[in-house]
C-alpha positions in Angstrom: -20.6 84.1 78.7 -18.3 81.4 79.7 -16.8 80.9 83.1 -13.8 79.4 84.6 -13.3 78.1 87.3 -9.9 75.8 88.8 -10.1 73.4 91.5 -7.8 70.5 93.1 -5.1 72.4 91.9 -2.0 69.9 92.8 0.6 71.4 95.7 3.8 70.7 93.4 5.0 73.3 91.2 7.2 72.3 88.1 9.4 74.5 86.8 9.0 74.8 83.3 12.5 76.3 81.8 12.8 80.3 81.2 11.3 81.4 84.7 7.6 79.7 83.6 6.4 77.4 86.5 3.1 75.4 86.2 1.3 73.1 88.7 1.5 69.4 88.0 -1.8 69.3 87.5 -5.7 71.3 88.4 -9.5 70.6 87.2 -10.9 73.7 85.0 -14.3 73.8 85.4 -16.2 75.6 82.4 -19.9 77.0 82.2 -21.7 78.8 80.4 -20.5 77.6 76.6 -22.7 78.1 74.0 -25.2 75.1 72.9 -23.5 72.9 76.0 -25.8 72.8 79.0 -24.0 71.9 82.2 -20.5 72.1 82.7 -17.4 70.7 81.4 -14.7 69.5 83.9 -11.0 68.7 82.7 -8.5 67.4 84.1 -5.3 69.1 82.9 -1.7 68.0 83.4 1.8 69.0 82.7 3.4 66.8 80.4 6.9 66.7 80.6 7.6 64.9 77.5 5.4 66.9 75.2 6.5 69.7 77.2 3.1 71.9 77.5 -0.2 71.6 79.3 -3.0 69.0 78.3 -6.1 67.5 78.9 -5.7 64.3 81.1 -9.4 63.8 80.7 -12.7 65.6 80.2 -16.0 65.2 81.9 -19.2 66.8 81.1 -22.6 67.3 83.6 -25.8 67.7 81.8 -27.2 71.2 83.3 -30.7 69.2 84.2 -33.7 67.9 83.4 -34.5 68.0 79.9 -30.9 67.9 78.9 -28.3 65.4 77.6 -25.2 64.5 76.6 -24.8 63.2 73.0 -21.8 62.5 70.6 -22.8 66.6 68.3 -22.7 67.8 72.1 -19.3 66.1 73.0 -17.7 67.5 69.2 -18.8 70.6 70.1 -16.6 71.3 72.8 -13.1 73.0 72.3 -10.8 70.8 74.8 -7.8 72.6 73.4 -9.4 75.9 74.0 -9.9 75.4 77.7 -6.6 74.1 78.4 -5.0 77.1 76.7 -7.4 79.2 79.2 -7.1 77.7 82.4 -3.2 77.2 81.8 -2.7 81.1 81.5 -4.7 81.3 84.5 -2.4 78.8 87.2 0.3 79.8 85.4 3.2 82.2 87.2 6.2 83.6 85.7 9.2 84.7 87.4 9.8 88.5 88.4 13.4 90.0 88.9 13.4 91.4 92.5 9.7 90.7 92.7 6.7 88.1 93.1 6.4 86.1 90.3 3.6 87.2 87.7 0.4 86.0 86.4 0.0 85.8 82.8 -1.9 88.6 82.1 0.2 90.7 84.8 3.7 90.0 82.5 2.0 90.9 79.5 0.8 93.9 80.5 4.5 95.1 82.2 6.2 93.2 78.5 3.7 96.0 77.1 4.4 98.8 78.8 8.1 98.4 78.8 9.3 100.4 75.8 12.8 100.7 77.0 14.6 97.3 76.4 17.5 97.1 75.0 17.9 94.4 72.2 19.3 92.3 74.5 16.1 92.2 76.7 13.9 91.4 73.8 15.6 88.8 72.6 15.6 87.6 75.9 11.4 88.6 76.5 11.1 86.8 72.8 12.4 83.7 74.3 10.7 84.0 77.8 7.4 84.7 75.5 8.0 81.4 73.1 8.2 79.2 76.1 5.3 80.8 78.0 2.8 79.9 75.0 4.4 76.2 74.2 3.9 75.5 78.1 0.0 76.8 77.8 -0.6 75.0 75.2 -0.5 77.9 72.7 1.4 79.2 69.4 4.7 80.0 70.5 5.7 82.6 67.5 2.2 84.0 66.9 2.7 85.1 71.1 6.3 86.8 70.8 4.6 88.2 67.5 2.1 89.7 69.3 3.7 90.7 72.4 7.2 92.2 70.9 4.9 93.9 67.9 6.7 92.5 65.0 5.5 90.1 62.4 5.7 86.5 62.4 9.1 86.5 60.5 11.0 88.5 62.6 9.9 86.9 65.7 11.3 83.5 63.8 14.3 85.6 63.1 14.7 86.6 66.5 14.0 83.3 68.0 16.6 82.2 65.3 18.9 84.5 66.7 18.7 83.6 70.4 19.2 79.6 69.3 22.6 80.9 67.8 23.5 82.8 70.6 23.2 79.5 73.0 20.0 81.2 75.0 17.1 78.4 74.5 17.4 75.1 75.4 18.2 72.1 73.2 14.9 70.7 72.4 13.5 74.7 71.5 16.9 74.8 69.5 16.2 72.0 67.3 12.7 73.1 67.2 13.4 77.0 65.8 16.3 75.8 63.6 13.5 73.6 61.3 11.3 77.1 61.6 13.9 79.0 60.4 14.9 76.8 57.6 11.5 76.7 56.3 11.1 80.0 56.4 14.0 81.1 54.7 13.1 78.8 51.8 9.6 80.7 51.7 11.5 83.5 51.8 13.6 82.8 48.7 10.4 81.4 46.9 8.1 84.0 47.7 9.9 87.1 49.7 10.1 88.4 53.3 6.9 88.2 55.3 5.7 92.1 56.5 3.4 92.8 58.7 2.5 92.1 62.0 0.5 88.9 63.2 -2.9 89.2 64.0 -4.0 89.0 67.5 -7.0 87.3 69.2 -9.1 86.4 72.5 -7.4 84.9 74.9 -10.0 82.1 74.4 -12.0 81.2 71.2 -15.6 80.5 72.5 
């Protein structure tokens, strides 16, 4: 079973738009991945041009003797997989009236709040699509997810908050191409039903 583990986390924390803050940077430290003896240390940053969390760089340590590290070794190892995991852990998202949140904490109050008005989820949707760009993660397949509706309404929704003024210019520009797209599926093929499917939290 793979573990995690963060260390040299960096003092400074950035503030990443829509009440998601992030360290400037930390070391995950994973073990126990199948086929990879050892462990796999990467250094993840914030980048504020791409806007999400990535790896800066990626060491591996042989477990021992009788080990090594090759080039099937190295391709075997799911970089963007780790960075989506040990971004949800550092990251922290703003509370009203309250300490701000781990990941897994705001889910789990998103998810038992079933008395938002649709103000609030439009609002959660757009918290929710930032949260997964800054992790690293799919931003519509998380609001999907979380808001339990399918993919095409949580594009409509987002498209609806980018109207409204709510998301910032770069997400703006970002949701209006999603929205186009879909609504030429749409007019190919027909609404979308159904609700994304949801995974792990990590893919190993």
């Amino acid at each position: 079973m793979p573990e995690l583990s963060i260390t040299h986390v960096d003092p400074e924390i950035l503030d990443a738009g829509d009440g998601i803050h992030i360290p400037r940077s930390w070391v995950a430290v994973v073990t126990g991945l199948p086929d990879i003896p050892g462990a796999v240390h990467t250094q993840i940053v914030y980048d504020a041009t791409l806007r999400r969390t990535v790896a800066d760089s990626v060491r591996v340590e042989r477990g021992g003797e009788g080990d090594e590290v090759t080039t099937t070794l190295l391709r075997d190892i799911r970089v963007q997989a780790i960075v989506q995991w040990a971004s949800k852990s550092v990251v922290r998202i703003d509370r009203d009236g309250g300490d701000p949140e781990r990941y897994l904490e705001y889910l789990d109050r998103l998810r038992a709040d079933t008395n938002r008005t649709d103000d609030q989820n439009l609002r959660e949707a757009v918290r929710l699509y930032r949260l997964a760009s800054v992790v690293n993660s799919s931003p519509l397949k998380l609001v999907s997810d979380e808001l339990a509706v399918s993919v095409s309404t949580a594009t409509r929704m987002m498209n609806r908050a980018r109207v409204a003024g709510l998301v910032d210019d770069v997400t703006s520009r970002e949701v209006w191409v999603i929205a186009r797209d879909q609504q030429l599926r749409e007019q190919a093929t027909g609404p979308a039903t159904g609700r994304s499917s949801s995974g792990p939290l990590i893919g190993f």
